[in-house]
Steps between C-alpha positions, in 0.01 A plus 500: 500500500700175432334260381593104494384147373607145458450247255486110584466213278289255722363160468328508853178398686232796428490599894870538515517696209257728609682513861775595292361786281309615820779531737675708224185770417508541884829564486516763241532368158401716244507178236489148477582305248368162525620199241335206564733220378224300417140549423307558855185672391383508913780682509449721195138607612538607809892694452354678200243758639758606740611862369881474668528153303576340117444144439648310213487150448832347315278317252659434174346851354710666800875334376403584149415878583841478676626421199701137677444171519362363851810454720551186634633622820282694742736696569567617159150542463494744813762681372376554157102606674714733758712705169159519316338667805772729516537621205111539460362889359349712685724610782300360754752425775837632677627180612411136418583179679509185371396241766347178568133349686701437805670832565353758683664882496499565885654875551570746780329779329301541205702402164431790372654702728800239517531518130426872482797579724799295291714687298460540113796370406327191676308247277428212618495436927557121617238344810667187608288244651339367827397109473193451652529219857222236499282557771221763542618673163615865679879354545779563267892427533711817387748511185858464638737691340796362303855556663743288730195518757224289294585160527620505896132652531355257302664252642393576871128470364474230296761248624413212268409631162627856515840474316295381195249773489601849364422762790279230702236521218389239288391774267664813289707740728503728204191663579313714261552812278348779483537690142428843405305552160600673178852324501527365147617211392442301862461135543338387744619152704404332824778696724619742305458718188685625210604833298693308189791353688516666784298326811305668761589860389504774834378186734433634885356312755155598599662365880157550703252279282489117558414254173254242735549194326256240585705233361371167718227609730422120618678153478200361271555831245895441520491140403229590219756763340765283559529267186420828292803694646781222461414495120386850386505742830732631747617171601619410139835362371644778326515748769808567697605354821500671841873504533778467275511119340888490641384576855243223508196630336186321363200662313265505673318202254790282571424579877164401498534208238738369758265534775223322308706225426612388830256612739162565261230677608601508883871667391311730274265655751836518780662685199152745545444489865825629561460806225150589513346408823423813703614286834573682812870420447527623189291808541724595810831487346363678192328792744865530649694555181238753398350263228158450601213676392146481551284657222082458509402492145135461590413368114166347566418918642651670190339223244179544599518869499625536137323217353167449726341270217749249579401253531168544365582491172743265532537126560642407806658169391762800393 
């Protein structure tokens, strides 16, 4: 039988990492690899019994055994944790995934069968993402594809903001990547991997899973990420603009810099209202271009089944 994993480099709450690892087991994972970017030993106690899951906190011992410096860059640091799991002996997995706290695999089928059924020449199969809507949590806004039709689309559903914001997300349209084992060598990055040179060798798309990515469930958790993102996350300088520089396009940091500095807080959350709100506008004109999906995740169900001494062995300032 296929068999699958992931491996995530967190820095998390202990509940929502264990929503995390628990939504996966009841999906199927065979594996888990778990780095905890920082030393979380509520964390640590209560992921390492689990049989489907290994914990490893990226303590200096960890970079040195890794044989690198610790990265500055979190990113960096998830891509070095994400090759290491890879390339780890013993043949324990098919397929890994490299993915974050937030994202939640959300197929038609089971993955294995999904990932059973490509073809061998296939090796690694792309998910592209869902952004989650604030509101009752079960709401997500589809990926749009790329072609002439994106931006009219995008256009049409977020009026204001849209022509700034890649796909009508404020997050990665790239999605996530599937790999299959045993390639060698294979790096590892955030949206894609490499053999030597060559990038994303046989890449399919595995077309009937969703990436959930709970990017800004509420106002109050936006605004909290905020600050982080313009200097080190999605929202950071260096990443490309929406459209072409030429044809008008900002990054989305100068975007939201702008925004801060003429309307402050009250232009910031317009800015969010108008791309994460699950209001009945918005969720109407989504429904009718066949973007709007409703998924039940039911954490709070699956976390208490697979780790029932939660939180009893736990604080729950966490």
């Amino acid at each position: 039988m296929t068999t699958w994993g992931l491996v995530a480099t967190i820095k998390a709450p202990v509940r929502e990492i264990l929503d995390f690892a628990a939504h996966h087991i009841e999906l199927g994972a065979h594996r888990l690899y778990l780095f905890l970017d920082a030393p979380n030993p509520e964390a640590q106690a209560t992921l390492k019994p689990h049989p489907k899951v290994r914990v490893f906190t990226c303590d200096e011992a960890h970079w040195n055994r890794l044989g690198i410096k610790r990265p500055v860059k979190h990113q960096v640091r998830q891509a070095a944790n994400a090759t290491h799991a890879y390339h780890r002996k013993g043949g324990e997995l098919d397929w890994l995934i490299h993915m974050d706290v937030d994202e939640f695999l959300w197929p038609d089928n089971p993955l294995a069968n999904l990932l059973d059924a490509l073809p061998a020449d296939a090796l690694c199969a792309r998910i592209r993402p869902a952004e989650a809507l604030a509101g009752d949590g079960t709401l997500f806004k589809g990926f749009i594809p790329g072609g002439p039709e994106r931006a009219a689309t995008v256009a049409r559903l977020y009026p204001r903001f849209g022509a700034h914001v890649k796909g009508g997300f404020l997050s990665h349209v790239a999605g996530k990547l599937f790999v299959r084992t045993g390639i060698d060598p294979l790096e590892i990055r955030i949206h894609n991997v490499f053999r030597g040179a060559e990038m994303n060798p046989g890449e399919v798309a595995l077309a009937t899973t969703l990436l959930l990515h709970c990017h800004a469930k509420s106002w109050e958790d936006w605004i909290a990420a905020y600050r982080y993102r313009l200097s080190h996350g999605s929202y950071r300088a260096e990443l490309a603009p929406a459209r072409p520089r030429d044809k008008g396009g900002l990054t989305l940091h100068e975007v939201l810099s702008e925004i801060e500095a003429s309307e402050g807080d009250s232009g910031l959350r317009a800015f969010y209202d108008e791309l994460c709100v699950d209001s009945p506008a918005l969720c109407s004109a989504l429904d009718a271009a066949g973007l709007l999906h409703r998924c039940e995740l039911q954490l709070d169900a699956k976390r208490q089944k697979q780790f029932p001494d939660f939180p009893k062995t736990v604080s729950q300032k966490t």
